[in-house]
N, C-alpha and C positions, 0 to 999 in steps of 0.2 A: 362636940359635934351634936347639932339635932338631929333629931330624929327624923324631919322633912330633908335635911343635908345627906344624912344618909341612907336616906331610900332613893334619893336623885344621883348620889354618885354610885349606889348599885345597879340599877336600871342603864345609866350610862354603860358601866362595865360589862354588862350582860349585853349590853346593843354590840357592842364593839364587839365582845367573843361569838356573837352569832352571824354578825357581818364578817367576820375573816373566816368564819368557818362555811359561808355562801361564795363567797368570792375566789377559792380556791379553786387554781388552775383545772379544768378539766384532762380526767387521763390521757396517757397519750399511746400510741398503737405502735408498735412495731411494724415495718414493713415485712409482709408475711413471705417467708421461706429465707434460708441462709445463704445462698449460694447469688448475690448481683450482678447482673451484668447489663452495663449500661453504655449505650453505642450513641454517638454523635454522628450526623450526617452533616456534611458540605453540599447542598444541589447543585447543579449547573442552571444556571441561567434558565435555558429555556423548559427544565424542570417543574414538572407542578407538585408541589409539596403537597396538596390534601388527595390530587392522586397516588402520588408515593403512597402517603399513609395507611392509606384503603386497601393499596397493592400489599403492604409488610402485614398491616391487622389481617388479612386473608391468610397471609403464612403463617402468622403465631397460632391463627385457629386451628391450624392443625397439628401442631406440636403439645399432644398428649403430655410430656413431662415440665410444659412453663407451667409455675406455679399462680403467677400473673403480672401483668405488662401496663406498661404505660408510654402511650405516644405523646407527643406535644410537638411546638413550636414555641420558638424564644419569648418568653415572657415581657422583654422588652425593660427590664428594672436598670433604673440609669443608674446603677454602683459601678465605680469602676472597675473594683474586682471579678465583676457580672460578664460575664464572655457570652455575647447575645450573638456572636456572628456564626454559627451553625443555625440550618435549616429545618431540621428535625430531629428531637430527641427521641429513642426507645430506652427505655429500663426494663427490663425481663427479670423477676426472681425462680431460683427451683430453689428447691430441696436440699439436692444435694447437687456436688463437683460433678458426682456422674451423670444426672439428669441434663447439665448443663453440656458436658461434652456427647450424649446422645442430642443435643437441638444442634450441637455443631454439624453433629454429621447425617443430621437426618434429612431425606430425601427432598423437601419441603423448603427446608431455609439454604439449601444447594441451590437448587431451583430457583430461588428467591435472589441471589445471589447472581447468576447467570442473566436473570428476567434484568435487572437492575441495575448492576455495578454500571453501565455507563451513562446512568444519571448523576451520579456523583462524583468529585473533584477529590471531596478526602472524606474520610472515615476513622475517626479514632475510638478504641472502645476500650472501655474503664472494667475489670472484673472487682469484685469486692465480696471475700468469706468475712460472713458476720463472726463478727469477735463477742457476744454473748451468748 
């Protein structure tokens, strides 16, 4: 091997170890707090979903123990695994179990509940303790 042959395939080998070491996946974030609780809304018809929305973001703001939330609407991804037929998503995380049965029964999301429930059709809600 010459000497021109082997400064080219070490340059090569350095390009390659510097480029896999740029291209690596960026970190990724845990969703903060352990305790998920994630509700699906059904609306009725004559329901307006970004009014909903603004009605529940008002309740969560006063629920000192959510760690933090997230509202949305169906992303619309044509997998057919993808169940896009609910109207609005919430995910709330706390802390802990008990933070999460203090938002059950606090004064706020009663209230929210009463203001509400006959906008909706159905309501199914997903709880999830983080396993790390």
């Amino acid at each position: 091997m010459n000497k021109r042959s082997f400064i080219q395939k070490a340059l090569l080998s350095l390009g390659a170890v510097t480029m896999a070491s740029t291209i690596q996946a960026k970190p990724k974030k845990q969703i903060n707090g352990q305790f998920i609780h994630m509700v699906f809304f059904w609306l009725k018809p004559e329901a307006d979903a970004d009014d909903f929305i603004k009605s529940t973001e008002a309740f969560l703001k006063q629920v000192k123990e959510i760690n933090s939330y997230h509202l949305g609407k169906p992303a619309g991804t044509p997998r057919e695994v993808v169940d896009n037929s609910y109207s609005v998503s919430l995910v709330v995380t706390f802390d802990s179990k008990e933070d999460q049965d203090i938002y059950q029964k606090h004064e706020a999301h009663l209230q929210y509940i009463e203001d509400n429930n006959m906008k909706w059709t159905t309501v199914k809600i997903f709880d999830s303790w983080g396993a790390l």
